[in-house]
C-alpha positions as CSV (number, residue, x, y, z in Angstrom):
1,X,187.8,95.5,104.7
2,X,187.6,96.9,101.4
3,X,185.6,94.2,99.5
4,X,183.0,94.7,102.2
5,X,182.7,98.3,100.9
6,X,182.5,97.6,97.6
7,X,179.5,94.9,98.3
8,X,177.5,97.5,100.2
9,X,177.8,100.6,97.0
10,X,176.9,97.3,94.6
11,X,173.7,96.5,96.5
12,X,172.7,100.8,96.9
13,X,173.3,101.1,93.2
14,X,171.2,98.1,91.6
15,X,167.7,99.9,92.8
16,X,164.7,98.5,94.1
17,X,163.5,95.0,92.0
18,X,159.5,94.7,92.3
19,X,158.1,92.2,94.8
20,X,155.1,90.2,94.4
21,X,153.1,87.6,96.3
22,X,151.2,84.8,94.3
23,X,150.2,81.2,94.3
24,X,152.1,78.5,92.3
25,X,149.7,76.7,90.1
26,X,152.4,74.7,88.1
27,X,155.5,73.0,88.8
28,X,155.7,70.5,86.2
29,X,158.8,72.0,84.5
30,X,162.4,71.9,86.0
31,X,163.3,74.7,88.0
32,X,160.3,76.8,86.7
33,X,157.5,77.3,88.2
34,X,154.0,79.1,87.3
35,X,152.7,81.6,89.7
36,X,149.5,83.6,89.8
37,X,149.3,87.0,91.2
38,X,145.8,88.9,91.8
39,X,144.9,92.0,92.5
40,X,142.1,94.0,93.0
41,X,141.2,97.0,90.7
42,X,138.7,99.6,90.5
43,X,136.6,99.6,87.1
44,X,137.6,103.1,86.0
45,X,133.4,104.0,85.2
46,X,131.5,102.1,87.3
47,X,133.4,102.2,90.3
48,X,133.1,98.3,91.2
49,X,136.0,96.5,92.9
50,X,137.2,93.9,90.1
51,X,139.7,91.0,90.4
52,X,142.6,90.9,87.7
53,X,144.8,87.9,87.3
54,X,148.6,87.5,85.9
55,X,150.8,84.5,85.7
56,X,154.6,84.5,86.1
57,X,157.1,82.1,85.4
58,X,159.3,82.1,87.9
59,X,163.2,80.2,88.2
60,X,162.7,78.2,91.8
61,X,165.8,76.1,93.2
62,X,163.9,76.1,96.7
63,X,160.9,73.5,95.9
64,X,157.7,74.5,95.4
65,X,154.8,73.0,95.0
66,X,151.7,73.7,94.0
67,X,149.2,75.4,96.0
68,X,151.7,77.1,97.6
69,X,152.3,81.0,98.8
70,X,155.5,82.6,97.6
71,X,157.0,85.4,97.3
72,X,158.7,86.2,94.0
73,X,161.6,88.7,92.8
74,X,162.1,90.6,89.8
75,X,165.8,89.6,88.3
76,X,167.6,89.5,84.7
77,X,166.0,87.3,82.1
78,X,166.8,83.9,82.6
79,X,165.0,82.7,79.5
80,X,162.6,83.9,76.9
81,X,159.6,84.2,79.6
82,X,161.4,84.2,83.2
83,X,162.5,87.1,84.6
84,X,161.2,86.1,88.0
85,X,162.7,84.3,90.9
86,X,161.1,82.4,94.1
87,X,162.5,84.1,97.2
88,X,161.0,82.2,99.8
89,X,157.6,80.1,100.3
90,X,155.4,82.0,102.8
91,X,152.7,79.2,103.1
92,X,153.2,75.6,102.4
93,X,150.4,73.4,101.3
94,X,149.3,71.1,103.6
């Protein structure tokens, strides 16, 4: 009874960890995979609606491939570029 209290202040104290949907577009390394995220912006001037990419290397143990929709998770550095993990796939290509 009293670990199951000390799990539930461990998970209210870590914070929220950002959450972001992208599309793998490599998965050639082991257990990494590449995923782009886009997202629309409004040119600060002119006012038009303009499309901004990032890529994320994220640790994936699940088995992605590429093409696919996934949502990733903000988590401690794993290595010099990942701080990202694969929480689930939301679309599987076909």
């Amino acid at each position: 009874m009293a670990d199951t209290n000390k799990e539930a202040v461990v998970e209210e104290s870590r914070g929220n960890r950002k959450v972001r949907q992208g599309i793998v577009v490599s998965n050639k390394m082991e257990k990494t995979v590449v995923v782009k995220i886009e997202r629309r912006v409004q040119h600060p001037i002119y006012g038009k609606v303009v499309l901004r990419t990032k890529k994320f290397k994220a640790h994936d143990i699940i088995g992605c491939d590429e093409g696919d929709r996934v949502e990733i998770m903000e988590t401690r550095p794993i290595s010099r570029d990942k701080c990202w993990r694969v929480t689930q796939i939301l679309e599987k290509v076909k």
